[in-house]
N, C-alpha and C positions, 0 to 999 in steps of 0.2 A: 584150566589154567594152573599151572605150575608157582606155588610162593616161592620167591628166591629170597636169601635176607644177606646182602652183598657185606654184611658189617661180619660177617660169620665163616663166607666162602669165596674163596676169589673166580673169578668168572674164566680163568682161563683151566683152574683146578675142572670148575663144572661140566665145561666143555669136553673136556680128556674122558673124565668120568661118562656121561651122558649120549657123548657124540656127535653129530649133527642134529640140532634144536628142531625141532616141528613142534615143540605141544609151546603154547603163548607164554611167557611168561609173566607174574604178576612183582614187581617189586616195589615196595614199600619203602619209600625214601622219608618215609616219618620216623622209622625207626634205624637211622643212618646213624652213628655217634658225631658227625662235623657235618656239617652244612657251608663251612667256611670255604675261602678259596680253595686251600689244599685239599679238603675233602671234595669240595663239586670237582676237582680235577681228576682225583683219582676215581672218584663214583661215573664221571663221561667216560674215562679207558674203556672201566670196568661194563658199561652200558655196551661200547662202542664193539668189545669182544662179543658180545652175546650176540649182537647183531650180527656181526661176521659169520659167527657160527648157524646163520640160518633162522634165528629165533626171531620171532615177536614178542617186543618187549612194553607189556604196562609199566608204566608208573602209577603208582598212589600217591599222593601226601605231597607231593613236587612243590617243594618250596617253592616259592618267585624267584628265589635268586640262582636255582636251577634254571627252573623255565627261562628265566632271560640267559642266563649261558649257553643254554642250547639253542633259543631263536639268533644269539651275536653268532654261536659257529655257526649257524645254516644246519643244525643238526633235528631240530626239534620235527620236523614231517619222518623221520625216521624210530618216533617214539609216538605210544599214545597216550593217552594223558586221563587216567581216572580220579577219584577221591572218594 
């Protein structure tokens, strides 16, 4: 599993870089600097590219007010959920 740290590198930059995702990725949304609207906004995009690009994507740390963002879009069976 792959650490990704999304406050650092943008997901579409990773992508270019990497190319089509096979190894899992682990992301740690404890270490996110906003958990607020704006930020769970731009951290789903950023989720939502890695997905596109073929990957599987952990979460760590997924605050509650993630996880309910992603269960209201219909998004959350497209992530898996550690701590």
């Amino acid at each position: 599993m792959l650490p990704v740290n999304l406050a650092v590198v943008d997901a579409a930059h990773l992508v270019r870089i990497l190319g089509p995702l096979s190894t899992p990725l682990l992301v740690d949304c404890g270490a996110l600097p906003s958990q607020r609207t704006q930020g769970i906004c731009f951290l789903v995009s950023q989720l939502l590219i890695l997905r596109r690009s073929g990957a599987t994507v952990w979460l760590r740390n997924a605050s509650p007010v993630l996880r309910h963002c992603l269960q209201d879009l219909k998004l959350s069976a497209f992530f898996s959920f550690t701590d």
